[in-house]
C-alpha angles and dihedrals in degrees: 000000000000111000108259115197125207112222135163129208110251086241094055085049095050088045089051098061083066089050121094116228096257092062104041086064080047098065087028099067093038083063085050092051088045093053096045087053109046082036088062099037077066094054 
C-alpha cells in the first residue's frame, strides 16, 4: 500500500476556523466519501 498523505489547503484551514464543529465533519467526511469513490472507480 502506497503511502497516502492527508493535506489541506491553507484557505480551507483559515475558513474552518468560522465553521462550527458540526459542519466542519460535515465537509470532512464529504472529502472521505470523495476519496473512497474516486479510490474505487481506479480498482
Amino acid at each position: 500500500m502506497k503511502n497516502d498523505l492527508v493535506v489541506k489547503d491553507n484557505a480551507l484551514i483559515n475558513a474552518s476556523y468560522s465553521l462550527g464543529l458540526v459542519e466542519q465533519r460535515l465537509i470532512l467526511l464529504a472529502i472521505v466519501i470523495i476519496r473512497e469513490h474516486t479510490h474505487n472507480m481506479h480498482l
